[in-house]
N, C-alpha and C positions, 0 to 999 in steps of 0.2 A: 826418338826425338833428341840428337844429340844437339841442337842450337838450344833447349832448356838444358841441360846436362853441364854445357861448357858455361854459361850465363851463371847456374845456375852455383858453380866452383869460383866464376869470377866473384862476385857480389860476396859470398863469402870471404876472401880474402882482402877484399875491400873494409870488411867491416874494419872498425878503430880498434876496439882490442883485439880481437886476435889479429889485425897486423901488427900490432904496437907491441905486444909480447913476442911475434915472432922476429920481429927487427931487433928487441935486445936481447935476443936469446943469441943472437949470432949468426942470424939465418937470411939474413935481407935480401942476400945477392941471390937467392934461391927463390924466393919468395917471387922479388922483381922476373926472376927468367920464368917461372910458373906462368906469371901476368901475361908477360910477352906472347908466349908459346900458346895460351888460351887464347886470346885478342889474335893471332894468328890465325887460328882454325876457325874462330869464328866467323871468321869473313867466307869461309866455302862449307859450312853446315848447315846455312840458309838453301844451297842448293840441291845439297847430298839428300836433308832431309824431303824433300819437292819428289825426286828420279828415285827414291829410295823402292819403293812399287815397282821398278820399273826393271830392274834388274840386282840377281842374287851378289852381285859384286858391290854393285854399287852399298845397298842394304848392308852387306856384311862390314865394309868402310864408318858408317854410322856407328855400328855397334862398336868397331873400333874407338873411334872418336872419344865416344861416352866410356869403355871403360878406362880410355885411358886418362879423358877427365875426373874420373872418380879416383883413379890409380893417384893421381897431382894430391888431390884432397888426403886420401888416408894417409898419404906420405907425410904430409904437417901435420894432421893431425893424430898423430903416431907422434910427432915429435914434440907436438903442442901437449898433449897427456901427459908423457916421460918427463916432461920438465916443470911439470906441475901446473900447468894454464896462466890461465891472466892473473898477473898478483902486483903487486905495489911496485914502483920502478927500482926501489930501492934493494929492493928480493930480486928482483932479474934480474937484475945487472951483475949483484952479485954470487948468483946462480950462474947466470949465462961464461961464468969464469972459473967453474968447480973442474972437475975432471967427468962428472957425468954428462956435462955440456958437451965434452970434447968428444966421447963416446958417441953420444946421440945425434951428435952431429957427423959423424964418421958415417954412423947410419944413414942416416938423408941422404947424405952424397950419394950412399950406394944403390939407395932407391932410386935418387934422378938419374944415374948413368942408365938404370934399367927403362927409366919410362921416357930417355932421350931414343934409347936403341926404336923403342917401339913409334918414336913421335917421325922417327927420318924414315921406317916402314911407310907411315900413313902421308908422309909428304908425294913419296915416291909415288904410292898408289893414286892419288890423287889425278892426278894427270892422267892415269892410264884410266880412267875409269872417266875421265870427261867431266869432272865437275870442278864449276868455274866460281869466279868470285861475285857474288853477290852483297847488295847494303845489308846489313843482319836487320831483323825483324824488331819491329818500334820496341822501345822498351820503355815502361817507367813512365814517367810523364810526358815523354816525347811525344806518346798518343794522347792529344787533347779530347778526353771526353767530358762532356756538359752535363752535369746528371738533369734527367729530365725535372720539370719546376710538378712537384705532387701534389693536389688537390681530393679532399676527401671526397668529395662528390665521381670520382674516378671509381669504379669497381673492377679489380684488379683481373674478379673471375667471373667477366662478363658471359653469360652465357645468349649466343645465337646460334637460334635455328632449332632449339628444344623446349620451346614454348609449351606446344601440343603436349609435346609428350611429359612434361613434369603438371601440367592442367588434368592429364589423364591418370597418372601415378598417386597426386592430392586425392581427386574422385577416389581411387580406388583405398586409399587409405584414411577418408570421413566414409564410409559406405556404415550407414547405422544400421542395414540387414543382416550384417556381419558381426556377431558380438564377441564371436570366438577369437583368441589372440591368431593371429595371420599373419603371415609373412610374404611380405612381396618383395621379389629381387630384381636388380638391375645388373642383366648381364652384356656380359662384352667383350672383345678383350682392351689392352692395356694400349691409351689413347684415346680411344672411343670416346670420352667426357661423361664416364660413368660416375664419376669424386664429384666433378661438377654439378649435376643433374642432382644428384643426393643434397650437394651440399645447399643449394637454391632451396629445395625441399625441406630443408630440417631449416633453415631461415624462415621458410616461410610459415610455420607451423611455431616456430618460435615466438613468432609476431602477433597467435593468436589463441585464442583460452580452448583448445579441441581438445587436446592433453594436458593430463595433469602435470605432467614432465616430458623434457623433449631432449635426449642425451645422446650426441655423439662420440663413437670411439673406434679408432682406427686398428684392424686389430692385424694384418700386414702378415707376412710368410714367416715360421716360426715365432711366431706372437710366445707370450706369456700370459696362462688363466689367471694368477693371482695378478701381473700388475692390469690386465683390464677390468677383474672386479673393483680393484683402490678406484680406477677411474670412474666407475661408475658410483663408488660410495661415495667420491668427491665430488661429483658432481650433482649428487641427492644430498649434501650438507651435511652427511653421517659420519660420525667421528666410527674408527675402527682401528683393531688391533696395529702396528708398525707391523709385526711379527705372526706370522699363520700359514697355514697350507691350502688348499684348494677346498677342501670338507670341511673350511672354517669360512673362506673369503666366499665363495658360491651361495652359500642359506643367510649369509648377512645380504648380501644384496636382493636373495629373493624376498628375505623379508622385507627389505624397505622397499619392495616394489610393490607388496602384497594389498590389493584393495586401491591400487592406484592407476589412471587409463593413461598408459606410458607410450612415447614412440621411443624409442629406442635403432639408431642407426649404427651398422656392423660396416664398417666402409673395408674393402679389401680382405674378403677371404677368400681363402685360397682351396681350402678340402672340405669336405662331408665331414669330414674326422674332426677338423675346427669347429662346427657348427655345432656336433654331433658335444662336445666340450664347453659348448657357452650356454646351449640352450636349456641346461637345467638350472640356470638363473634367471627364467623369466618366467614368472606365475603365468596361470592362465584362469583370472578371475572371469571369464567371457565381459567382460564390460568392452569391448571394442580397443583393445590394446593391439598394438602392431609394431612392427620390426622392419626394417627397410635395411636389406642387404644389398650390396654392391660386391659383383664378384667377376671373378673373367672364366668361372667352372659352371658349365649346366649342371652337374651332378650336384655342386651345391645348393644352387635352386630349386631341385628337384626334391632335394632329402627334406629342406628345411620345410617347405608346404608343397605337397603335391600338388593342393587343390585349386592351389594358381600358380598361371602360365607365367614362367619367367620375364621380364619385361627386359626384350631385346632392341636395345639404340640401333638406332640407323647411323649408315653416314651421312653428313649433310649438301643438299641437294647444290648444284650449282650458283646461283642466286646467295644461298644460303652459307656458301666456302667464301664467297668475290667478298658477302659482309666482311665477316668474321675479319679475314684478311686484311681489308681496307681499316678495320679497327686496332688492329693489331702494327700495321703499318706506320699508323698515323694515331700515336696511343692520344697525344695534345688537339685532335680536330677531329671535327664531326667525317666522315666518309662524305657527307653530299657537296665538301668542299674539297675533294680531290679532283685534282684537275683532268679533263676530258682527255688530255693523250697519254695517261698513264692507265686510265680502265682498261686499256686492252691489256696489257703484259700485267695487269695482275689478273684480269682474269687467265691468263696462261699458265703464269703463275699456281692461279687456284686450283684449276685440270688437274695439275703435277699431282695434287695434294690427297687427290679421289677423295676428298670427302672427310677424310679424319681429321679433327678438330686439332687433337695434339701437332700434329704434322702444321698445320694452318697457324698457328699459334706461333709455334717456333718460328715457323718461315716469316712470319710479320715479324717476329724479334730480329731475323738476319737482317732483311730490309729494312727496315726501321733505323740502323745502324749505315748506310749506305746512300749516295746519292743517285738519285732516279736513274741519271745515264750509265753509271756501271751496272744497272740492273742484267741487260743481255747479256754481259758475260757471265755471269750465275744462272743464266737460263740454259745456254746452251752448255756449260759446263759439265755436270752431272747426267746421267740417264739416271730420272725417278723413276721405280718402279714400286716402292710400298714406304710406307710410314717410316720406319728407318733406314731409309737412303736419306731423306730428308733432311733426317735429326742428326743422321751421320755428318752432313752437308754444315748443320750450325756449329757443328766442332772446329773442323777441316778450316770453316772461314774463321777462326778466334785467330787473335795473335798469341802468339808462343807464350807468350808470359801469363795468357788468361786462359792458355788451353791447363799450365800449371796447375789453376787455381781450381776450375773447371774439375779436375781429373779427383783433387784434392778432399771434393764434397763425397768421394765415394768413400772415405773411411766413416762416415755416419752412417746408424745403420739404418734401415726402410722404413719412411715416416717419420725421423727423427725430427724436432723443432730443434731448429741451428740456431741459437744467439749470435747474430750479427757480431755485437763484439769481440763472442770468443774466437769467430770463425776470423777477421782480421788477424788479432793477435796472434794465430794458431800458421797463414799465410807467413806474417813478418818473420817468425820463430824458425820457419820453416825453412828462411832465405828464396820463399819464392815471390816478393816482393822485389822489385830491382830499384834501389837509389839514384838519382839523377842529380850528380854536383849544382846540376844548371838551374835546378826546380828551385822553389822555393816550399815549395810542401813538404810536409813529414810525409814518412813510410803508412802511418796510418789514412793520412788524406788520400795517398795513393790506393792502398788497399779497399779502401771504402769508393773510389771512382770503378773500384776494380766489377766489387759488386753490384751496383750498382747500371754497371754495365751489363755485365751476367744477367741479372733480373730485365734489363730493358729486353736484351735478346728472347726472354723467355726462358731460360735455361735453367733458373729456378723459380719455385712461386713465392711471393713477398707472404707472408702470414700478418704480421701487426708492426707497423709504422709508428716512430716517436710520437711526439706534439709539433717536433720540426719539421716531418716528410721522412727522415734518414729511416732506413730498414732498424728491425728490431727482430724479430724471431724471420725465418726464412726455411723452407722447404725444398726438396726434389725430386720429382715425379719416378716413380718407379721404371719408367723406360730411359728417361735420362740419366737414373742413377745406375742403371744396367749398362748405358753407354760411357759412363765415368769408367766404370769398374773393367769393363772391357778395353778402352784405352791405358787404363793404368796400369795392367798386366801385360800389354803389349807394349810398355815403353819401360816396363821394368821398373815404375814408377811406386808402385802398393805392392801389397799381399795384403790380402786379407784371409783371415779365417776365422771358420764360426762353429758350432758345438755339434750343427749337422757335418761339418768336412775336418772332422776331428785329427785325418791321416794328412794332410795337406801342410802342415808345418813342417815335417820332412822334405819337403820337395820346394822351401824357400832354398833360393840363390844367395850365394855366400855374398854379392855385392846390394842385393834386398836395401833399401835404404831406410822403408815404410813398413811396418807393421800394425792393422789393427782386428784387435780380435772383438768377439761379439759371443757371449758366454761357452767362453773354452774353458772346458774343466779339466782344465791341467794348474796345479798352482805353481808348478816348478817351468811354467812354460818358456820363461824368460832366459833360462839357461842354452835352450834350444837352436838361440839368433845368433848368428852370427856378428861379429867383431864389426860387421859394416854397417850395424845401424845403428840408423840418425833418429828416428822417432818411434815412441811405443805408444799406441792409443790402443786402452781395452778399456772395452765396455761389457755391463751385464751383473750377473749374480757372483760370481766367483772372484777369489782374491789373487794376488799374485805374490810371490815367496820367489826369495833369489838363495841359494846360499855360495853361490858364486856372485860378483858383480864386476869381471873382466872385462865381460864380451859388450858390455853397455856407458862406456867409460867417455863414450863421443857422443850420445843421445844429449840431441838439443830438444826435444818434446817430450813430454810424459804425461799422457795426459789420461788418470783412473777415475773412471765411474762405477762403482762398485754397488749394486744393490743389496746387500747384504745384512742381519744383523751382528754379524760379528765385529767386534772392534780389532779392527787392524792397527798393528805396532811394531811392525816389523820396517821401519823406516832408516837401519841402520845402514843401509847399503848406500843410500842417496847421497853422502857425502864421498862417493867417487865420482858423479855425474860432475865433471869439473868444467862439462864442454853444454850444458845446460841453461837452456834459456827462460823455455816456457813451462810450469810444472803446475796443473790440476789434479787436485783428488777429489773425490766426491763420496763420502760413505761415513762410514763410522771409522776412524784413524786417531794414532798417536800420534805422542813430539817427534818431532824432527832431530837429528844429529846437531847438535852448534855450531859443528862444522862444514855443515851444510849452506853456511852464509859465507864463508871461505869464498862462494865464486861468484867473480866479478861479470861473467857473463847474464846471470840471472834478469830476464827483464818482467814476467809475469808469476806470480807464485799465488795461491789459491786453494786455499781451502774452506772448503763448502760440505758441511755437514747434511745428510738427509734424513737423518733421525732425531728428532725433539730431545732423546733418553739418552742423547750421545751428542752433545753439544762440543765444540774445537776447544783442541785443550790445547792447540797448537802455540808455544812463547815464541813469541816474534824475535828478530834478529836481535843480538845483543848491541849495542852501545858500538863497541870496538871495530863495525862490521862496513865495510867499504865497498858499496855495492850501488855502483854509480850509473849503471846502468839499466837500474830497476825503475819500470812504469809502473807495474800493479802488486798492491800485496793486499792482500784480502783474508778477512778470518784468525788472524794472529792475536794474542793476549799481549799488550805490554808489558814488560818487565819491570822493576822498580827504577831500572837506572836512565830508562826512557826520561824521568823526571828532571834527570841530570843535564840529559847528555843524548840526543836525540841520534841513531845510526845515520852513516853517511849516504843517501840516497836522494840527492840531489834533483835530482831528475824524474822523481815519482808524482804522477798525474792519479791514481784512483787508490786510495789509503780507506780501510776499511779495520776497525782497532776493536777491541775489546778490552777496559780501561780497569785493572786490578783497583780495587778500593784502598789500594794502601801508596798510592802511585800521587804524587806531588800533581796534582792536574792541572794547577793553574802553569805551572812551569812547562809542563806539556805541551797546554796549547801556544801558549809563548814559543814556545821552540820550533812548532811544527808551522808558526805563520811565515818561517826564513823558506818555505817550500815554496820555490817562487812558478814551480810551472803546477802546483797540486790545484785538479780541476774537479773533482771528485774526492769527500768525505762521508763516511760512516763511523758514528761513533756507536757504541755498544760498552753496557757496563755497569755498574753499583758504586754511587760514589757517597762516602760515608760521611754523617756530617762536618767529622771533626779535620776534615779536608776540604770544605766547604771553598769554592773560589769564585770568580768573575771571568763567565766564558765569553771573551772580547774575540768578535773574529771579523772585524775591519780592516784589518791589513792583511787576511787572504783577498787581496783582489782578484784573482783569476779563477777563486772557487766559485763554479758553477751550480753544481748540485752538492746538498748537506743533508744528510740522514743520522737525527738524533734518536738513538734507542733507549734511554736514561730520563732520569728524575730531572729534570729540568729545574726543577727549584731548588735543588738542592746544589745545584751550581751557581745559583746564581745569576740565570742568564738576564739581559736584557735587549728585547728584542730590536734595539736602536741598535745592538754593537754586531749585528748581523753583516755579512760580507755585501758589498755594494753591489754585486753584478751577481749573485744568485738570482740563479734560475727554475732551479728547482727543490722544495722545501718538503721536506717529509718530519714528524714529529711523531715518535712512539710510546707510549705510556712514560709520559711527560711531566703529568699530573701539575699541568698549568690552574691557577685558582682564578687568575685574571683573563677577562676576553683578550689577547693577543693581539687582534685584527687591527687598532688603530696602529700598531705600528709594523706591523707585516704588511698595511696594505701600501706600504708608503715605499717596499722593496718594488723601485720602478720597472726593472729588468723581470721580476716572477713571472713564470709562466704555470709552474705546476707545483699546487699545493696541496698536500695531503696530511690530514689530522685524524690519525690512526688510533687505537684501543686506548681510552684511557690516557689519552694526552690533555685531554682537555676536563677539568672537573666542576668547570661551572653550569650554570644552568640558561646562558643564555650568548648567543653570538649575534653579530651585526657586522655585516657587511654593506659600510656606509657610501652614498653618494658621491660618486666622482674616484671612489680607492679600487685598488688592484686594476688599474687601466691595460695592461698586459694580460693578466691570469687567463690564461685557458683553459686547464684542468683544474676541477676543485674535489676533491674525495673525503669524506667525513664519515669514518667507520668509527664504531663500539664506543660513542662519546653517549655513555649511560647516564649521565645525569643532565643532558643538554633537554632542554624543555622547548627553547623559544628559538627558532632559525628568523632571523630578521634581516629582508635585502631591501633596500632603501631602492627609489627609481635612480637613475643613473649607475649602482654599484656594478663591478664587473662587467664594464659593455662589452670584453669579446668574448666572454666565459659560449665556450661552444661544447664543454665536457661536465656533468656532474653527475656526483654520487653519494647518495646517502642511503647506507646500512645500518641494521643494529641499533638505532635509537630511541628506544622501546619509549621514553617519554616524549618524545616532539609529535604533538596530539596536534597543532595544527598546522594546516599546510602553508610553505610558506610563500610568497610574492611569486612564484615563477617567473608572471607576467611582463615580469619588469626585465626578464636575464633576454633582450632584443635576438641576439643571436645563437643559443643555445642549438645544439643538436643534438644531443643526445643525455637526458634523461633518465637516470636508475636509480630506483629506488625499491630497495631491499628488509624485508624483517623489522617494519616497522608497526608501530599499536594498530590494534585494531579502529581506535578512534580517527586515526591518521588518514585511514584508507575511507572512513565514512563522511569524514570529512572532504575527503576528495570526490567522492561521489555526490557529495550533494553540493551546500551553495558554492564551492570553491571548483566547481570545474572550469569557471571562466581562465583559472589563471597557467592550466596544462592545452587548452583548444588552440590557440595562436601558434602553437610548434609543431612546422612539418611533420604530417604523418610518418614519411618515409625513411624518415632519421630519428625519429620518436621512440623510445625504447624504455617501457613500464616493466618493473621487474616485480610482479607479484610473491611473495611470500606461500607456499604452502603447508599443509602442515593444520592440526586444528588448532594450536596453544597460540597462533597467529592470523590464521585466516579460517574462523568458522563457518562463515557462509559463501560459500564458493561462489554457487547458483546464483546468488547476487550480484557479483562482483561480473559473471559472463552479460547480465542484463545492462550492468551499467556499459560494456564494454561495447554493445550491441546499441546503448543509447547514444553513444559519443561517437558518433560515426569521423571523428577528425585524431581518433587513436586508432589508426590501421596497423600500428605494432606495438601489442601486450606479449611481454613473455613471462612465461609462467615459467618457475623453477620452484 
């Protein structure tokens, strides 16, 4: 794919610091002929790449292309390293006038004569090989996509044409003649709408008091025993070791399963040997327990219960493709309003598809994207013959710049939940985002049309959505993540490697750009890469240890998630990453170098501790520190001169602090209100009295979301000096003595309010008539001394989200009736009085809300719920609660 390849050089060069350092390094006229010579080729690798299929000349010309795009890049940034990177104009300049200037620049030249020799090769050939000049392919915002307008009432993973057969799988798993734990599987292969089918069913059993617990965990090709037991403790409310093996993590879970009628969903396994590994953590008390596996091996189904027949998916019948399609089509309108001269070509459409769901699915994402009359030529284009020609088909139609992004998702490993965010910022980092002078949007609005588009096509699945519609967590089907990883090795794009294909990093290409590994037990593995790469992303259990740091001196990514309990501290090498954008860690880590704030390129930095015993000890950039093109910095300690004298970072939209006790704060937040673009805060911290100050934060206008983790009175706060256009309000062991609400509720913009452990210490809240006229989300966890919940008629009209956990005194229940638009309802681990009280004369004020949105979160457990048996009569009495879930 050399038209990504050369875009993908231009755009870099483009950027403002690295052209601005290499303009006063001395280099400009080079820089400018780079430009030229790219925007040259670009105009005929629209075509090359089209005929490349079509002949080994043609093909081999491409490969030219790209590496002599790539050759352009190392060549500056060879030179961009040598002279130390983006630094203050005043250092360049009078750098760019030493004698090692004059060297390194002797160097360059010698480089461009060699990749001139090879550019008047590929002009030559050009001609002789027939490819002509084409418009290059849309870039940036030039492509107007509309994200589609998203509505909750929307189910993303509409299932048609499986009716029968998940009506049939329920029966088989309420069967009360069966008391022995059973295992029924759903097999298939990969596409079939095996995830799907499961997942309808583990909903649907959620919605209803048949099991005491209903837990799914995806357990995927080369899973891990310990971290599927964590999921399973975490999701029975079991606190457990950080730290343990397999003969530690297996009999905690079978114990907390022990005397409980559980379902338990295994989604994607893969061997007998998998199963043969999980299945000695599920008792078999004969009380009617069961297990619902999804797999694409008969041998699994076989091993796990002989005694029943594997339950084999069909494909779906004709009628039943034309749905599905029509749905998928047309995601905003019903099918019985598609117009009558289109049912025919998508029923032809359908044929193509034989019946597999995943096929049908994606193909509505292509069309969907397309207007009806260019349909025939995607018809007669392709010869379908099986599920991936199809899926192959939704690649081939992306535009270049989203086949990028596309190819991109394969460095996640199988089943991973993507953060929407990180997955943007990890694009921009990446330079596979293209600028458009003429736009008016940032690179993130771009990135996020990107996805969004992705997800329209069907290319991956949406998981959980803001309060706005925008994506939030995002997934990718195992056969599309196999067509990612398959494109991205054949454009030279990735490498990946994992702890199964342990000999496979020998046989990376010195031009490799991408690397990410997936628990490689190598800790010296990093030394192994080559000088040509741009991004390192590992994931998994193991660490990584440099004692060299040459060959990684142009890495604009890094991005570690380490499951681990070791505390990693070997961070001395990062202050050579000079060409460094985006930098995650995730585990147990030390301080950073100080001179690791040295570079100006830095635009995301992050660190995220995953162990409570190993909290970031990470000190934030110093004072002196000129890093103007930082968005995010997350996890860092303040420093005492913060107080002073805030770091130059201009330009940082999501600030996330951890506030030393001995730190001037009120000077702090005074300093940090000149952040004129900061849209996102986190504070974190112990502030001691005799620092006591007034947290005024009315001239953050632009801050949208605030997350306070601190004593709240011990600052001083008043909740009048809250920012004017927050949107979203989180408070965390706050230890407020006063109700809040009168003057929270008067924040007009609020949408999502959350009053976390111990933020709040009084005994009684009101949410008065006519306030929080916006709030949509309200969440009220671990407020232990709350007694009285009080909603007035009018409070909250579009509250469509709440939650209350943990508040062992609130005995009675409060107003529901009054929240008109409500959808969804949980409530968690509250008194026993609470819940008999809801049973008796106060059910009037839970019956008014949609069954189907409806969602009772029962308590388990005897210290909270001793009479179970009860609670299913009452459940069975309210016939207008069709969804209790029991956890």
């Amino acid at each position: 794919m050399a038209e990504a390849a050369v875009h993908y050089v231009l755009g870099k060069i483009a950027e403002t610091a690295y052209k601005e350092a290499l303009f006063l390094y001395g280099v400009g006229d080079e820089v400018e002929w780079a430009k030229r010579e790219l925007e040259w080729v670009s105009a005929f690798v629209k075509d090359a790449d089209a005929k490349q299929n079509k002949g080994a000349l043609v093909k081999k010309w491409v490969e030219e292309v790209k590496e002599v795009a790539y050759m352009i890049e190392d060549a500056l940034d060879e030179f961009f390293v040598k002279m130390g990177g983006a630094r203050s104009k005043g250092v360049l300049k009078r750098v760019s006038h030493g004698p090692k200037a004059l060297i390194e620049r002797h160097k360059l030249g010698a480089a461009i004569d060699k990749i001139k020799e090879r550019l008047n090769e590929i002009k030559e050939n050009r001609e002789n090989y027939g490819i002509t000049s084409l418009p290059s392919s849309s870039r940036g915002p030039a492509r107007q996509f509309v994200r589609p307008v998203f509505t909750p009432e929307i189910d993303e993973t509409e299932v048609v044409g499986f009716e029968d057969d998940i009506k049939n799988i329920c029966e088989q798993l309420c069967d009360e003649s069966v008391s022995r734990r059973s295992v029924i599987s759903i097999v298939g292969p990969g596409g079939r709408g095996k995830t799907t089918v499961a997942s309808k069913i583990h909903k649907s059993f959620r919605e209803k008091s048949h099991f005491d617990c209903c837990i799914w965990v995806t357990v995927s090709q080369g899973f891990n025993v310990i971290d599927i037991m964590k999921k399973i403790l975490e999701k029975l409310h079991k606190t457990a070791k950080e730290v343990g093996d397999e003969e530690y993590f297996i009999p905690e879970v079978y114990a907390s399963l022990r005397q409980k009628k559980y379902l338990i969903v295994l989604d994607d396994v893969w061997s007998s040997n998998d199963w043969t590994l999980l299945e000695r953590a599920f008792p078999e008390d004969h009380n009617g327990s069961r297990l619902l596996i999804t797999t694409r091996s008969k041998d699994v189904a076989e091993k796990s219960d002989g005694a029943n027949k594997p339950y084999e998916l069909r494909t779906l019948n004709e009628d039943e493709s034309q749905q599905l399609l029509l749905k998928k089509t047309f995601p905003n309108q019903f099918a019985s309003k598609c117009p009558d001269n289109i049912l025919p070509v998508i029923n032809q459409f359908s044929e193509k598809c034989y019946g597999w769901p995943l096929a049908l699915v994606v193909l509505g994402g292509i069309l969907s994207m397309k207007d009806p009359v260019h349909w025939d030529g995607l018809l007669s284009k392709v010869d379908w013959k099986e599920c991936l020609d199809i899926i192959s088909t939704s690649y081939e139609d992306l535009p270049f710049d989203l086949k990028l992004c596309f190819m991109y998702l394969a460095v996640f490993p199988e089943d991973y939940q993507i953060k929407a965010s990180n997955l943007i910022q990890l694009w921009i980092a990446e330079g596979l985002i293209f600028d458009d002078d003429q736009s008016t949007k940032t690179m993130e609005d771009i990135a996020e049309s990107y996805l969004e588009e992705i997800a329209q096509r069907c290319m991956i699945q949406v998981s959980t959505r803001s309060w706005s519609g925008r994506i939030k967590y995002c997934y990718i089907h195992d056969i599309l993540r196999e067509l990612a990883i398959r494109k991205a090795k054949e454009n030279n794009f990735l490498f990946l490697c994992s702890e199964s294909d342990a000999d496979s990093i020998s046989r990376t290409s010195t031009s490799t750009r991408r690397i990410a590994f997936y628990n490689y037990n190598d800790r010296n593995l990093i030394e192994l890469v080559g000088g040509s790469l741009r991004s390192l992303i590992i994931f998994g259990k193991y660490l990584v240890r440099s004692k060299s740091n040459h060959e990684l001196t142009m890495i604009r990514v890094l991005n570690i998630d380490v499951r681990t309990e070791e505390l990693y501290q070997n961070f001395k090498w990062l202050d050579q990453l000079i060409a460094l954008r985006y930098f995650q860690c995730t585990g147990n880590f030390g301080p950073l170098p100080i001179s690791f704030w040295n570079n100006k390129m830095l635009r995301h930095v992050k660190m995220l501790s995953n162990n409570p015993l190993f909290p970031s000890v990470l000190m934030g950039p110093p004072s002196s520190a000129n890093l103007e093109n930082l968005l995010t910095l997350k996890g860092v300690v303040t420093s005492d001169e913060w107080g002073v004298k805030l770091p130059h970072f201009p330009c940082i939209r999501k600030l996330g602090i951890i506030i030393d006790g001995k730190i001037d704060g009120e000077a702090l937040i005074n300093s940090m209100s000149k952040l004129e673009h900061l849209y996102s805060l986190h504070v974190a911290g112990y502030i001691k009295r005799k620092y006591y100050f007034i947290l005024d934060l009315r001239n953050y206008k632009k801050l949208h979301s605030l997350y306070l983790s601190l004593s709240v009175c011990e600052l001083g706060i008043g909740f009048n000096l809250l920012p004017p256009n927050l949107v979203k309000l989180t408070l965390d062991s706050s230890h407020l003595e006063e109700d809040p609400m009168p003057e929270l509720e008067k924040l007009s913009n609020l949408r999502v309010l959350r009053l976390l452990e111990w933020s709040y210490e009084g005994e009684r809240l009101v949410f008065s008539k006519g306030g929080f006229k916006c709030l949509q989300q309200l969440k009220l966890e671990g407020l232990k001394n709350l007694v009285e919940l009080k909603i007035e008629k009018g409070g909250m009209p579009n509250l469509n989200q709440l939650e209350i956990s943990h508040c062992p005194e609130v005995n009675v229940v409060p107003d529901f009736q009054y929240l008109t638009n409500l959808r969804e309802l949980n409530l968690q681990y509250m008194s026993n009085d609470f819940w008999s009280s809801l049973e008796g004369v106060n059910q009037h004020k839970i019956q008014h809300l949609p069954s189907k949105i409806f969602n009772w979160k029962l308590p388990s457990g005897r210290s909270f719920f001793p009479r179970f048996q009860q609670y299913r009569r009452f459940y069975r009495k309210n016939k207008a609660l069709e969804s209790v879930v029991v956890t």
